[in-house]
Backbone bond lengths (Angstrom), bond angles and torsions (degrees), N, CA, C in turn:
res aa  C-N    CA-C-N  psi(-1)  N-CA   C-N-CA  omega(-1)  CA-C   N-CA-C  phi
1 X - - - 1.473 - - 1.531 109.47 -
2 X 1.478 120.14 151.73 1.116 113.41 -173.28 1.481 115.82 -115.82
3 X 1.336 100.07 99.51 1.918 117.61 -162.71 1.500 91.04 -48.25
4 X 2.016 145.78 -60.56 1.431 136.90 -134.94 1.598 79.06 -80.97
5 X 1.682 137.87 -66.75 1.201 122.76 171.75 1.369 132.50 -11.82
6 X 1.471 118.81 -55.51 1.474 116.09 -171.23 1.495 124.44 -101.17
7 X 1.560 99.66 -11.92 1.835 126.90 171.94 1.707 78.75 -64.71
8 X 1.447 123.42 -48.20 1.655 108.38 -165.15 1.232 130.17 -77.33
9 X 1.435 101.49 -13.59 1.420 124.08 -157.39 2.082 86.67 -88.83
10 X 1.654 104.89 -56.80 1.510 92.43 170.27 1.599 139.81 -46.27
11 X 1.188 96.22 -31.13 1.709 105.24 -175.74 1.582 108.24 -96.02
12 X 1.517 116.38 -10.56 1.849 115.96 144.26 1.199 103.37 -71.32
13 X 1.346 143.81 -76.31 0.935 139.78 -157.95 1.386 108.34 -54.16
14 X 1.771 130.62 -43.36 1.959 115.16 152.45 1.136 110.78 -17.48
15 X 1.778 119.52 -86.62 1.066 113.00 -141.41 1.339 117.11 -95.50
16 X 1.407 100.27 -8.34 2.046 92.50 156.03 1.063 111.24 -77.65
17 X 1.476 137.42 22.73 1.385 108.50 -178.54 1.765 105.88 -124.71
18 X 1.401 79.61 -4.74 1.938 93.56 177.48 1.496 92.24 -93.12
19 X 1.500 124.21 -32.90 1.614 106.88 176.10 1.883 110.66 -66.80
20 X 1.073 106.99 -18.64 1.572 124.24 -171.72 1.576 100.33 -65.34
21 X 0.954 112.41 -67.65 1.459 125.56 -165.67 1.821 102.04 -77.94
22 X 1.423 96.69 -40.84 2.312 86.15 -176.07 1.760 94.44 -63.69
23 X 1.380 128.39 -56.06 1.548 131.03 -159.80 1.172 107.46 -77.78
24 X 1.476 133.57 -26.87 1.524 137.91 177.19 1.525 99.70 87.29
25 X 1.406 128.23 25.73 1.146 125.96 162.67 1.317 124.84 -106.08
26 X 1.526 114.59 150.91 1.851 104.23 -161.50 1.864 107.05 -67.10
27 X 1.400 112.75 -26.80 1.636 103.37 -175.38 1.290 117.97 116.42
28 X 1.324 110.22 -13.25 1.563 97.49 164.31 1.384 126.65 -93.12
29 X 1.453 115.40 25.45 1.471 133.52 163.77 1.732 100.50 -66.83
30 X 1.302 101.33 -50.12 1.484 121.57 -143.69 1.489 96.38 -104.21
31 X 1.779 131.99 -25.98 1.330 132.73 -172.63 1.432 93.76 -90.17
32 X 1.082 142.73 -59.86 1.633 161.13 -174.50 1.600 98.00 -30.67
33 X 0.854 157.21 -67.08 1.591 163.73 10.46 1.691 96.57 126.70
34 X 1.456 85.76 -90.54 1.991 112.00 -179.13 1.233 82.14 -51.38
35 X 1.614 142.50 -94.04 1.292 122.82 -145.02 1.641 122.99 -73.54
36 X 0.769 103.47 16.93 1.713 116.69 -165.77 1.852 94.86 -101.36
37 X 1.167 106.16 -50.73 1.609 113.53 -164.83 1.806 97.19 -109.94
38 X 1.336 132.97 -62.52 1.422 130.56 -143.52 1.619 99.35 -56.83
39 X 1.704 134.56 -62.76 0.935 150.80 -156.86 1.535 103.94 -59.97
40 X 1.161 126.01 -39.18 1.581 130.08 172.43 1.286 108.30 -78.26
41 X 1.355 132.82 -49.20 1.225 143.49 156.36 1.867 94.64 -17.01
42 X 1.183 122.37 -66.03 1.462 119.35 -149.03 1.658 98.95 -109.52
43 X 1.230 126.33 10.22 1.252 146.40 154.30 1.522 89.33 78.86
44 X 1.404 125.80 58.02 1.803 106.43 169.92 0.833 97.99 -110.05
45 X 2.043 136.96 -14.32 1.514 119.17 -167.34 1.567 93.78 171.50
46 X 1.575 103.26 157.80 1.076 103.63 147.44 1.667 139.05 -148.44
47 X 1.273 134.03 147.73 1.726 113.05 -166.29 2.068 94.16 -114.23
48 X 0.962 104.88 -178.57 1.083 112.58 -164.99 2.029 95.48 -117.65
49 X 1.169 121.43 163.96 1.623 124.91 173.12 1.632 107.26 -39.04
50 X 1.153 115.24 -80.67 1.788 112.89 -174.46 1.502 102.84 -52.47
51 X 0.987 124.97 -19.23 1.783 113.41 175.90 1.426 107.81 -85.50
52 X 1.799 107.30 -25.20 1.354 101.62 -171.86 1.720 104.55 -85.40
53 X 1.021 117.03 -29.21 1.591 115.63 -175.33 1.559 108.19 -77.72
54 X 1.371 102.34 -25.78 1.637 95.32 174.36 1.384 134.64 -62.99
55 X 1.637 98.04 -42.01 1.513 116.83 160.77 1.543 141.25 -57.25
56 X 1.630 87.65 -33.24 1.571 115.79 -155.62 2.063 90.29 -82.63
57 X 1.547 105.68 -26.06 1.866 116.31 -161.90 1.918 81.10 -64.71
58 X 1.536 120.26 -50.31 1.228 113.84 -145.93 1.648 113.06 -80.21
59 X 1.979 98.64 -11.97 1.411 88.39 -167.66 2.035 100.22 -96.97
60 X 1.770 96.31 -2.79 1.466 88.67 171.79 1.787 117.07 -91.50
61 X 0.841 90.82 -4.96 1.592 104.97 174.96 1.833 106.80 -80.23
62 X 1.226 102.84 -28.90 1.796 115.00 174.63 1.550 96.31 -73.70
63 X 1.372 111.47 -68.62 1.627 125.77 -170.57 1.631 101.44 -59.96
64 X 0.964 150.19 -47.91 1.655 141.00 -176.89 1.325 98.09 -72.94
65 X 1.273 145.28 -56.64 1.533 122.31 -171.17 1.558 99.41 -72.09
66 X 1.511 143.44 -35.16 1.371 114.69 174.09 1.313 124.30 -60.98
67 X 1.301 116.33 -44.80 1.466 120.84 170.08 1.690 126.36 -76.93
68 X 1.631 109.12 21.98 1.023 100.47 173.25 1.497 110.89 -114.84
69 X 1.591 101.96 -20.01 1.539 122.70 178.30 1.730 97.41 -61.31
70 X 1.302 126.45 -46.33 1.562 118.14 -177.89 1.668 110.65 -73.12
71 X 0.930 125.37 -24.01 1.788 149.08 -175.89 1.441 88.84 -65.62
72 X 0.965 118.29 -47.50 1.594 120.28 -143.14 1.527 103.92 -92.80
73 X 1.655 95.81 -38.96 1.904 100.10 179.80 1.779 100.35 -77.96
74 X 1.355 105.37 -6.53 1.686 85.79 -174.14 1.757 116.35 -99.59
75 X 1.280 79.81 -5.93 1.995 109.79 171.03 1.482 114.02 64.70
76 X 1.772 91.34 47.50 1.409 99.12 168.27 1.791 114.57 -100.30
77 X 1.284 113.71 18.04 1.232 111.99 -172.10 1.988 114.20 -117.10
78 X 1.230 89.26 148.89 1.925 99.41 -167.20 1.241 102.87 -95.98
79 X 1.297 124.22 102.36 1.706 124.05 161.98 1.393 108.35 -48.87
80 X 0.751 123.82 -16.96 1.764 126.10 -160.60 1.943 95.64 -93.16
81 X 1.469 114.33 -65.90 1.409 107.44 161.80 1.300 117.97 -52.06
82 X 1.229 134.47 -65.93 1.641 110.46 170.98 0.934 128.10 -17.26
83 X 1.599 117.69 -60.95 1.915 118.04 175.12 1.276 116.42 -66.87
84 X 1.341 136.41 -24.01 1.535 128.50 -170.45 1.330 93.22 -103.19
85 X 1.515 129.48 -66.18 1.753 113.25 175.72 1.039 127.28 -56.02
86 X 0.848 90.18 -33.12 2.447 113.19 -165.07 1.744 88.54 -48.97
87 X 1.496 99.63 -68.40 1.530 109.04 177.18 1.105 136.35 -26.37
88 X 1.865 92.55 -68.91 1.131 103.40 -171.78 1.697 131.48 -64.06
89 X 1.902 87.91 -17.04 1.701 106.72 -165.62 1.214 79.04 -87.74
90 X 1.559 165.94 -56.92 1.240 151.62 -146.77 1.023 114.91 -82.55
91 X 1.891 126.52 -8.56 1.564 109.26 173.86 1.415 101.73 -90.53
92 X 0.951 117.18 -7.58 2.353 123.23 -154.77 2.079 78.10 -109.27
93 X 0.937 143.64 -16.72 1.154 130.20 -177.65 1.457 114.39 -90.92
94 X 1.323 105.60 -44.88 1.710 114.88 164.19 1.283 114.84 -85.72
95 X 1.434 134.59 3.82 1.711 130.07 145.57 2.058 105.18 -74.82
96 X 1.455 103.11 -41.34 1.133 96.88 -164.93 1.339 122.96 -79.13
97 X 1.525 114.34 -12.80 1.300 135.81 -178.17 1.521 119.41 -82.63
98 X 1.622 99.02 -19.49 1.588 102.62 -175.30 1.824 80.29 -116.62
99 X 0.857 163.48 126.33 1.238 155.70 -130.88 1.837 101.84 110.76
100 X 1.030 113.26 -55.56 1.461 134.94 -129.72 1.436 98.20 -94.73
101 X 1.616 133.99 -14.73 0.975 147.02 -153.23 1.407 121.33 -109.48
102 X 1.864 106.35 -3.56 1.208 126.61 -175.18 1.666 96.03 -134.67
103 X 1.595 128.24 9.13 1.164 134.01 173.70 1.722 109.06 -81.06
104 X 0.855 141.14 153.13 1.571 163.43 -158.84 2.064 84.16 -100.37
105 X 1.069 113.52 155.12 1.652 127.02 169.44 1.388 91.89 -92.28
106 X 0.671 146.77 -55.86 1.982 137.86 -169.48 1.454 90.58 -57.72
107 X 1.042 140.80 -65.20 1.487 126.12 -163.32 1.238 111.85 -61.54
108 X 1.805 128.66 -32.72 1.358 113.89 -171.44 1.311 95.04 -82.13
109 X 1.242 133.06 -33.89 1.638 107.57 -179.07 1.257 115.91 -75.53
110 X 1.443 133.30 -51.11 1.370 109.13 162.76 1.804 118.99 -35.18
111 X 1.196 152.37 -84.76 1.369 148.81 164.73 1.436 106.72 9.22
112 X 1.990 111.86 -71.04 1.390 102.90 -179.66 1.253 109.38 -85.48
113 X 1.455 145.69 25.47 1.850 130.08 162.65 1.507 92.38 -92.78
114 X 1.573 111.81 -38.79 1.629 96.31 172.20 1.377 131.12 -64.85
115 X 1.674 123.68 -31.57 1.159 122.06 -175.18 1.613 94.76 -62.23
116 X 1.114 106.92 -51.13 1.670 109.53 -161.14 1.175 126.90 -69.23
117 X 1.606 111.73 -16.48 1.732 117.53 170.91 1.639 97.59 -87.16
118 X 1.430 127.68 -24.43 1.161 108.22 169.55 1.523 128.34 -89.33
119 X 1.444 119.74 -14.31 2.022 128.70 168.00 1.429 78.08 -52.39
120 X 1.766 125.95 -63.25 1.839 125.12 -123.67 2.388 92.58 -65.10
121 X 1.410 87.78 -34.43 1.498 92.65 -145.28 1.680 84.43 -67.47
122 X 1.563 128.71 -34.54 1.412 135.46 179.86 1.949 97.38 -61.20
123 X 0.946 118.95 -61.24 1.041 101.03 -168.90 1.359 144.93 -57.33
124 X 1.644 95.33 -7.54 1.364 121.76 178.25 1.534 127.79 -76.49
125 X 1.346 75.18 -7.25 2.010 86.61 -171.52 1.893 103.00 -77.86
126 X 1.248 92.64 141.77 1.514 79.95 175.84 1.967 110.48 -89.24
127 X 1.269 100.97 150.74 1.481 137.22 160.39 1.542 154.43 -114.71
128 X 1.457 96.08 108.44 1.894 95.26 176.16 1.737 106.07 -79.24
129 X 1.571 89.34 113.45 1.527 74.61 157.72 1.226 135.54 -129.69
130 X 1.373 124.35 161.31 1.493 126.35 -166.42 1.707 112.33 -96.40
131 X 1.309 95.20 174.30 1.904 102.24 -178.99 1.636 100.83 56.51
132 X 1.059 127.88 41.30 1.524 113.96 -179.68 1.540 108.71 -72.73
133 X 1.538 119.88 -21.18 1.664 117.34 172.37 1.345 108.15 -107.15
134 X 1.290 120.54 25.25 1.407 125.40 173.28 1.946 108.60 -65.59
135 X 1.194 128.89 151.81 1.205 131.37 165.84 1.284 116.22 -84.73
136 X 1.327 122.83 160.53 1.669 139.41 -170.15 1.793 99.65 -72.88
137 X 1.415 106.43 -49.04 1.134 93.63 175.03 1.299 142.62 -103.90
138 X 1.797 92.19 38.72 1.464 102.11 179.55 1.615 88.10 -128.58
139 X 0.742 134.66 36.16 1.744 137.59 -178.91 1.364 120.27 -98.65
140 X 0.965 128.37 122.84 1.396 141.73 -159.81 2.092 122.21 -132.90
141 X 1.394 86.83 109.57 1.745 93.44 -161.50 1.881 100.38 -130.42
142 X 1.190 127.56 -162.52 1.273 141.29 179.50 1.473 98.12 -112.71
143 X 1.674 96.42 108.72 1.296 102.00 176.11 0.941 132.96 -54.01
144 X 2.004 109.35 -52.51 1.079 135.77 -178.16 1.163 115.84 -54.75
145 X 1.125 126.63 -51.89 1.513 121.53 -167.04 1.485 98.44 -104.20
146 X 1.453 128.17 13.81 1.355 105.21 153.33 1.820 100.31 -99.48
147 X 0.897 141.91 20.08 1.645 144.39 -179.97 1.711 96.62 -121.62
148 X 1.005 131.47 -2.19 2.056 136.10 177.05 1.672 70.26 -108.30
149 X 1.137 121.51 -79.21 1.876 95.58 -143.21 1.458 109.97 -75.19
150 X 1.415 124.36 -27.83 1.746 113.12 172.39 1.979 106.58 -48.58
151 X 1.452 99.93 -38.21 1.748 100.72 -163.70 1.770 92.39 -57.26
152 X 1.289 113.30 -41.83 1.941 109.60 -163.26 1.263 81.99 -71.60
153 X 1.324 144.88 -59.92 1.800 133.29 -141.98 1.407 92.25 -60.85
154 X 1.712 114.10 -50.19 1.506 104.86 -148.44 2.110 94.84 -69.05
155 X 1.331 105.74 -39.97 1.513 83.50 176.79 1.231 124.38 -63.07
156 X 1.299 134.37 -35.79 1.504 132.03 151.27 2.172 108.44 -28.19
157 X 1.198 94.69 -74.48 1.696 96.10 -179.40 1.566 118.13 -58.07
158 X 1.232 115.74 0.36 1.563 102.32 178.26 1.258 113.26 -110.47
159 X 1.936 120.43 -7.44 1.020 129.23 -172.34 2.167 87.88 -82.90
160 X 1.265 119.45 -52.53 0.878 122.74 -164.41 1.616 120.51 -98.23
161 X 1.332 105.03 21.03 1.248 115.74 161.57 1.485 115.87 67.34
162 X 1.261 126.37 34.99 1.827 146.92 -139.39 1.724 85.11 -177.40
163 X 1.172 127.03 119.62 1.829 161.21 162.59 1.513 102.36 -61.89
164 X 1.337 106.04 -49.13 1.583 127.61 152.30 1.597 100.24 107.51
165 X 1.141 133.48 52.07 1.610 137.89 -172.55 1.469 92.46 -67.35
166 X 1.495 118.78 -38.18 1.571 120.14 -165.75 1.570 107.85 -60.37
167 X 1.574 131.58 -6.15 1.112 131.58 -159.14 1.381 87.00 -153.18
168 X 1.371 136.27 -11.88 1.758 122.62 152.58 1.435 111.75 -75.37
169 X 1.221 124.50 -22.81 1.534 121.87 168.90 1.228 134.71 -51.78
170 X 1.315 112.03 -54.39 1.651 143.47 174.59 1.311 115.93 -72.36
171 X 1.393 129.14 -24.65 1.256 141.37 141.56 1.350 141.87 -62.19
172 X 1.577 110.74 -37.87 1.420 124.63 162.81 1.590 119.43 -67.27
173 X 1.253 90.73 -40.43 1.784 96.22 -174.80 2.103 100.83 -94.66
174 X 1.451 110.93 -38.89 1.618 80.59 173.26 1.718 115.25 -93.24
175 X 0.921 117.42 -28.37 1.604 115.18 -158.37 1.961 91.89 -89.53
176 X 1.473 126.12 -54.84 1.235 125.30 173.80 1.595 137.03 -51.04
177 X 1.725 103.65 -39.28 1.070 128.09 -144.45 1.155 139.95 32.75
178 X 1.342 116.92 60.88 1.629 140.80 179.83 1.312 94.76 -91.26
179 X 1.523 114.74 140.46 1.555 128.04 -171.29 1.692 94.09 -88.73
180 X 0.942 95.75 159.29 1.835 121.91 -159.05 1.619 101.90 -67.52
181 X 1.188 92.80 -41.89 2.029 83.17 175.59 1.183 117.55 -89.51
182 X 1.152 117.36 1.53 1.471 117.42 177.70 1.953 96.38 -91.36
183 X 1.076 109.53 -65.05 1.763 121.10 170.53 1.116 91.86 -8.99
184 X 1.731 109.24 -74.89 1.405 111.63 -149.42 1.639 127.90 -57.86
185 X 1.567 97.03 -45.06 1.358 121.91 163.66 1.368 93.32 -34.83
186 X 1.605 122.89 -100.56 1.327 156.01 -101.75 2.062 81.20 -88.53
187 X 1.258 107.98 -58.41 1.475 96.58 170.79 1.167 140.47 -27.04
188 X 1.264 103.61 -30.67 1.640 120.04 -155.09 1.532 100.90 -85.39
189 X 1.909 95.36 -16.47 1.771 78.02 -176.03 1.263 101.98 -110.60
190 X 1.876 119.17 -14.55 1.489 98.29 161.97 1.118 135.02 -59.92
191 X 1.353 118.39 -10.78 1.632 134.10 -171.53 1.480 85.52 -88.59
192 X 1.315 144.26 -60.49 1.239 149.01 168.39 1.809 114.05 -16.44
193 X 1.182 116.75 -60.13 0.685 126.64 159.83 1.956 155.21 -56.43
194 X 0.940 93.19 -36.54 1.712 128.25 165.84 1.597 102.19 -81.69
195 X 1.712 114.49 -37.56 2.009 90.23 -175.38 1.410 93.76 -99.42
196 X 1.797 130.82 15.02 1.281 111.43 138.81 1.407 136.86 -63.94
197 X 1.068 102.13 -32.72 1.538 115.46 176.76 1.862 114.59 -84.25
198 X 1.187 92.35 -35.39 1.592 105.45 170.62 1.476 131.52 -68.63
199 X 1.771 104.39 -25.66 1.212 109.44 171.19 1.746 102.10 -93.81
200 X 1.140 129.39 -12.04 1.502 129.83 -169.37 2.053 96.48 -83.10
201 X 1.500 92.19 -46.85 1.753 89.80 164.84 1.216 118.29 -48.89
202 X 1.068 119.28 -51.89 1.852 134.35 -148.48 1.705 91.67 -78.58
203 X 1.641 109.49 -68.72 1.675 104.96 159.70 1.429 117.14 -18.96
204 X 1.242 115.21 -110.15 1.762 126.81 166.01 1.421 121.38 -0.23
205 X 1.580 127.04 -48.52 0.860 107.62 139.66 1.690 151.02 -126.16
206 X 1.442 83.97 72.99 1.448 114.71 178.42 1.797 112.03 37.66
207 X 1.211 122.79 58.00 1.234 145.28 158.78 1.791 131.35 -72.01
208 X 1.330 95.62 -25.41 1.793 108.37 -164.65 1.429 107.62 -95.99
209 X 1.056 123.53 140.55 1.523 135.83 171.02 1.277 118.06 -115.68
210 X 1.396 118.68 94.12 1.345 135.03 -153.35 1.063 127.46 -60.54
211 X 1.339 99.22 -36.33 1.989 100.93 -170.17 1.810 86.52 -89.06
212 X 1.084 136.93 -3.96 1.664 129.98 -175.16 1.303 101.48 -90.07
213 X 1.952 115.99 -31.84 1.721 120.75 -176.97 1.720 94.43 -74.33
214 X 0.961 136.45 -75.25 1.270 168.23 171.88 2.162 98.64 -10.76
215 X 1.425 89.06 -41.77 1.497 85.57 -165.41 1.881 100.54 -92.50
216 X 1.381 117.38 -15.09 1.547 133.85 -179.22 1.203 94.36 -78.24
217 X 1.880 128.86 -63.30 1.185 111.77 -178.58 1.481 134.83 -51.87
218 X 1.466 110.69 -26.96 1.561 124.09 -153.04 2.075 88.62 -80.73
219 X 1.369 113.61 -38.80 1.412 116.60 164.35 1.419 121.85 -54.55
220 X 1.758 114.34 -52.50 1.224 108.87 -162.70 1.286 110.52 -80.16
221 X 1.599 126.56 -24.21 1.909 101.94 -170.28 1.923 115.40 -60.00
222 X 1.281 103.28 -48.22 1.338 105.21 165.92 1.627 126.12 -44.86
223 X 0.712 109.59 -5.77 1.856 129.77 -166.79 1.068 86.35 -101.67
224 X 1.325 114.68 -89.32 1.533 129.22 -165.03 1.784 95.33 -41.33
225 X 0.832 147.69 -93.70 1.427 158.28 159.19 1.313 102.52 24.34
226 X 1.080 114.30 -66.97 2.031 122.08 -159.21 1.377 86.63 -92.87
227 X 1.389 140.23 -36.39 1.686 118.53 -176.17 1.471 106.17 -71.98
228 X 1.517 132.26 -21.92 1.146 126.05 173.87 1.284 123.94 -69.68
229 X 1.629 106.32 -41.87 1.478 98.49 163.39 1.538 132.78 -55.15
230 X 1.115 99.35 -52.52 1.213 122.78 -169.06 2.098 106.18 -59.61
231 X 1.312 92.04 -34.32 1.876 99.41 172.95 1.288 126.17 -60.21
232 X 1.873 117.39 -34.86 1.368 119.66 154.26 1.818 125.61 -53.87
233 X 1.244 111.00 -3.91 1.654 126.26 176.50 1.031 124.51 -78.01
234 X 1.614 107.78 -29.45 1.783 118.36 -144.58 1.560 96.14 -103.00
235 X 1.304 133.08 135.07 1.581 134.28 151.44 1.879 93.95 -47.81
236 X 1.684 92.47 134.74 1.362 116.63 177.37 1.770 104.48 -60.48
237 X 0.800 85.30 -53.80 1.826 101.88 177.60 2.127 111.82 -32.19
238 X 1.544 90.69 -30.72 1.410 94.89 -164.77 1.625 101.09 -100.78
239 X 1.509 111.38 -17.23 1.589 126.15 -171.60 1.726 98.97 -76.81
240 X 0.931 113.23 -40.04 2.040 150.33 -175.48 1.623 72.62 -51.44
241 X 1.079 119.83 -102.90 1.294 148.14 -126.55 1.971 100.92 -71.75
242 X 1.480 100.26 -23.60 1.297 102.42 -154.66 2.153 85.78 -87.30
243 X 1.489 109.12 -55.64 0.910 101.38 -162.25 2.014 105.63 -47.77
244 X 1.274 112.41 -29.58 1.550 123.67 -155.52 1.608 91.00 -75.98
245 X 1.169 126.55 -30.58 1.785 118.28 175.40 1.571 90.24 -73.40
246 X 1.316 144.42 -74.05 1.185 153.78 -145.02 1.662 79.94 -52.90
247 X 1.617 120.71 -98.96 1.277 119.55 177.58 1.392 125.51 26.12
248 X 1.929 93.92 -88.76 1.402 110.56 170.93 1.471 144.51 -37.01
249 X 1.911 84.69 -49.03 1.544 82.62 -177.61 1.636 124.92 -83.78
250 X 1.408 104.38 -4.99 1.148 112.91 175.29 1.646 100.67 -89.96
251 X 1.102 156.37 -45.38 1.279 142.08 174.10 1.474 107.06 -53.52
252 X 1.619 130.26 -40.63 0.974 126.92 -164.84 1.743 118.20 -72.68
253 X 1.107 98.48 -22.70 1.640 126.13 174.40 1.238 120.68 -59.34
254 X 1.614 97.51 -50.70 1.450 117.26 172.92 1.384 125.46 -39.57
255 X 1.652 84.32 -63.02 1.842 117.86 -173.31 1.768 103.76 -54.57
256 X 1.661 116.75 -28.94 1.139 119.74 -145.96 1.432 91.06 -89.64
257 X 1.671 113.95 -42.48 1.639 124.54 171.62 1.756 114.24 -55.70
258 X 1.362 98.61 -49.26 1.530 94.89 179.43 1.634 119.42 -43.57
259 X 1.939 99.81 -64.12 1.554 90.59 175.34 1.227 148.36 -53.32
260 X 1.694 96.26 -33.12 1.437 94.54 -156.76 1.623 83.11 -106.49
261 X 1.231 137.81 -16.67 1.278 115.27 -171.71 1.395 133.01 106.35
262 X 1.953 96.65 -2.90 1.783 100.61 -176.59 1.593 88.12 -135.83
């Protein structure tokens, strides 16, 4: 086994999991990326896209239930979205996950540099928003068409190993109008949900490399933990803005690997 590999794999899995829990996103925005480039970067290893999404499903499935358990005590989260997204993202995640296994690695990363240059460029727009002390379970949105577009994201996120919070965000708050701490919360468990089904795909067909999931999770619950606290602190305004740089530069990275090849 290769101890500098998985010593690295823990201290990604830290600090994606404190970005997981402060932004309300599951982390494979931010793991996809880190494990794709950092580990070669420092010469301990390297995995290729389908190794990276395989791994990356189990440690966001670690990171969304820790950061949803603090979400949940701070009562920023919507029972009502859980059941209509939660759902809908967990059947399109386990179509897209067993799908995903006869997909080429150049196509799933192109898919997510596109989802993600297009969430970053949405998030940039500015927004007034209303009901910001409204309660979860007094919240009121379009069911319907928030249960049609979670079903397309989550098949998008299961092909590419990403639940896809980075593109449930930008949707909840512009197209829904769900206030930003509720999003964030309430995301955390649709993403929760979808890398159950996403990691049961990825399992099934034998995609995951265990002691690499195993060593991401053992980093991220603690991560996830202190970014959740710490997310009830922050002006929304700055949470907005932060995820939309993160977003970017990781789609833009992508785009930059795709063309040229490094």
């Amino acid at each position: 086994m290769d101890i500098p590999f998985l010593v690295t794999l823990l201290f990604l899995g830290l600090g994606g999991g404190f970005l997981s829990g402060l932004l309300g996103l599951g982390g494979a925005i931010f793991m996809i990326p880190l494990l794709l480039y950092v580990p070669p970067l420092l010469g301990v290893g390297l995995l290729d896209m389908k190794q990276v999404a395989a791994v990356s499903m189990v440690q966001v499935l670690s990171a969304s239930l820790t950061g949803l358990i603090v979400h949940n005590k701070n009562r920023f989260v919507s029972k009502s979205i859980l059941i209509y997204m939660g759902a809908a993202n967990a059947v399109g995640n386990l179509a897209g996950s067993l799908v995903s296994k006869q997909a080429k690695s150049s196509l799933l990363l192109a898919i997510f540099a596109t989802l993600a240059v297009i969430a970053a460029v949405v998030m940039f727009v500015p927004k007034r928003e209303q009901g910001q002390d409204i309660a979860p379970e007094d919240l009121r949105y379009n069911k319907v068409l928030a249960s049609l577009v979670s079903l397309l994201i989550g098949c998008f996120g299961g092909m590419v190993g990403a639940p896809g919070a980075f593109i449930y965000i930008p949707v909840m708050i512009y197209l829904l109008n769900i206030p930003t701490r509720i999003v964030i919360g309430s995301t955390l468990g649709i993403v929760f949900m979808g890398a159950v089904t996403g990691t049961i795909g990825k399992m099934m067909t034998g995609q995951i490399i265990w002691p690499y999931a195993i060593a991401l999770v053992i980093g991220t619950i603690p991560g996830a933990q202190f970014g959740s606290t710490i997310s009830k602190k922050v002006n929304t305004k700055y949470l907005r803005l932060a995820i939309a740089v993160i977003i970017a530069i990781t789609g833009l990275r992508m785009w930059y690997q795709i063309i040229t090849g490094h």
